[in-house]
N, C-alpha and C positions, 0 to 999 in steps of 0.2 A: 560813068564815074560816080563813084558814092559818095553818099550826102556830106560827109566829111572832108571831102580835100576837091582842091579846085585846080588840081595839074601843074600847084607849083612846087618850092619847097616848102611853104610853111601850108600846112591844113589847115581847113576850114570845117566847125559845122554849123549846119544849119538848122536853127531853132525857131521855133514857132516864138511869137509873138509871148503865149501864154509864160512856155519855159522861160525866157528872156524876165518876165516880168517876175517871176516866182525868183528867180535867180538872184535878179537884182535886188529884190524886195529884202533878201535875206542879208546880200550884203551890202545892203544901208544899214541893218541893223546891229549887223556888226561894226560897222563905220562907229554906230551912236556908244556901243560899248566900249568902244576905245577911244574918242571923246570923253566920255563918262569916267576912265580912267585917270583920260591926263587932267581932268578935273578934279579930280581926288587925291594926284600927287599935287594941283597945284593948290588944292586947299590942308595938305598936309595932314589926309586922313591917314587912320590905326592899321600899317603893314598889313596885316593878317582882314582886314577888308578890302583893301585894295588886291591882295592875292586871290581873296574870293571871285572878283570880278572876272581876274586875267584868267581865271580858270572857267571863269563861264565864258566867258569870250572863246578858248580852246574848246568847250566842248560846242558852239556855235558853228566854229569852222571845224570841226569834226562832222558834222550833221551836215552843212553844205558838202564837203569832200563827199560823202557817202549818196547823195543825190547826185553832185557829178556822176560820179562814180557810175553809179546805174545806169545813167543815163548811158553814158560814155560805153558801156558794155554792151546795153540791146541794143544799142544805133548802130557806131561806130564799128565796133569789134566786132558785130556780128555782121554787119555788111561788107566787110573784108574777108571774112574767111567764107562768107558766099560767094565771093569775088576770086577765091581759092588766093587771099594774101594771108600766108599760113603763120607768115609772121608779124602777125598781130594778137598771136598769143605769146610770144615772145617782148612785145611789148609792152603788153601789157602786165607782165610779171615783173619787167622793170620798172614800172611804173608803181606798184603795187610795192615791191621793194624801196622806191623814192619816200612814197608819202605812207609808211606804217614804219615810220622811225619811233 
């Protein structure tokens, strides 16, 4: 069975320690940028700095999605269709279609 799904319905993968850490790391940081916001609506900063923020925040979790992403590709997708589950390029074009709105 590959490293992603554990024979029920929902999948699993399984990440090292490192990944885990690198992962998280990033979104704590985005946790603190969106803190950093409602702090700045709560002290009643200048729109147009406060949209600067939201915008870096979106290219933060643009930058996370795109390491999923890799990740998710050489693991996962590629050990399913060595597994001949051929549709796993089918979902992953739905998937791709979900998050490039």
């Amino acid at each position: 069975m590959p490293a992603c799904c554990d024979g029920e319905n929902v999948r699993h993968k399984n990440r090292t320690p490192e990944q885990i850490k690198a992962l998280t790391t990033r979104l704590n940081r985005i946790e603190g940028q969106i803190c950093g916001i409602k702090k700045m609506i709560e002290d009643n900063r200048y729109c147009p700095d406060i949209l600067i923020q939201v915008s870096s925040v979106q290219a933060s979790l643009n930058s996370f999605n795109k390491e999923l992403l890799s990740s998710h590709i050489k693991s996962c997708v590629v050990e399913d269709i060595k597994d001949g589950k051929e549709d796993a390029v089918d979902e992953l074009c739905e998937l791709l279609k979900k998050t490039m709105k």
